[in-house]
N, C-alpha and C positions, 0 to 999 in steps of 0.2 A: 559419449554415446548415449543413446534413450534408455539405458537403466540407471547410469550416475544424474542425467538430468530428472529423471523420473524420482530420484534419491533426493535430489535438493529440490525439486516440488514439494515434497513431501516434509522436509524442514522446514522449510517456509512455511508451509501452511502451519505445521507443529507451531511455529512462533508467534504467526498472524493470530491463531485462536487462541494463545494462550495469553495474546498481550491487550485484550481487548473482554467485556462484559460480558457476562451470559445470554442478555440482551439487543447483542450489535451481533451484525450477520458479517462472515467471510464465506465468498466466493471464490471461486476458478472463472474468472471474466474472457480468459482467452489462452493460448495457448501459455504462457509463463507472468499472466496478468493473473491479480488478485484486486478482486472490488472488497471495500469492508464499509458498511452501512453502521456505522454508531448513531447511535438514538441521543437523540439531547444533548449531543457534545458540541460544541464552537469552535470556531477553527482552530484556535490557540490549544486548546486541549487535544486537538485530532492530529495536532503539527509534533505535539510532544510525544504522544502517545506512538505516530510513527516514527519518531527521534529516535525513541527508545528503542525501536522493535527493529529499526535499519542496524543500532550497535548491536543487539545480541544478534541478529544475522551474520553481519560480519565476523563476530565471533565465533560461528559453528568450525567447531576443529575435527569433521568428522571428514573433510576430503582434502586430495592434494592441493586442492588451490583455495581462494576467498571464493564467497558470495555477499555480494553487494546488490543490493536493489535498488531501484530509482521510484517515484513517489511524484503522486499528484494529490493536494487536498483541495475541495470544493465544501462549502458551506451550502446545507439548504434547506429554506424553510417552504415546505409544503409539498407534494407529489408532482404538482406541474411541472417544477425545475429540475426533476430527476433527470432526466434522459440529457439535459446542454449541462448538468451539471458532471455527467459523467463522461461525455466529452471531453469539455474542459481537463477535467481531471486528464485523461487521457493524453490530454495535448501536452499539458504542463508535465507529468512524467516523461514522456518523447525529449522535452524541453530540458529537464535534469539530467537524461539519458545523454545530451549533445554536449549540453555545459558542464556535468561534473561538478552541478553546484547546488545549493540550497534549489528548494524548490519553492517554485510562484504557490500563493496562497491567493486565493477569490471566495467572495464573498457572493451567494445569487442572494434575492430577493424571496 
């Protein structure tokens, strides 16, 4: 129902912001989408960084079932590439969403 989901929105974001800089922004991008904008990090560090934050999610023992996320990362240097980079991203989570698997890593320019 829309209070146990409203319940793991609200973990999720708890973990999103806690796994990331004072610096880097988390959003609400859509209805059970979260954008996170880290500053100065590379793909490699943004790939760990949500490594890490997809185990302690699975980990929340606060309802009957798991919560599992899926994950898109985009690299980008400069504000032109924001908007296909977050596409992208968008795509490649959908992508992890169907395969059940690592997720694509891209690089923009």
């Amino acid at each position: 129902g829309h209070l146990v989901g409203d319940a793991v929105l609200e973990e999720i974001s708890a973990e999103l912001k806690s796994s990331v800089r004072e610096e880097d922004i988390v959003v609400r991008y859509g209805g059970d989408e979260f954008l996170l904008l880290l500053k100065d990090c590379d793909i490699n560090k943004a790939e760990k960084i949500l490594t890490r934050t997809a185990e302690r999610i699975r980990n929340i023992d606060k309802f009957d079932f798991s919560v599992e996320i899926s994950y898109g990362v985009m690299e980008v240097s400069g504000k032109e590439g924001l908007l296909s980079a977050v596409q992208q991203a968008d795509k490649s989570m959908y992508e992890m969403k169907r395969n059940k698997s690592a997720p694509a890593l891209h690089r923009q320019a």
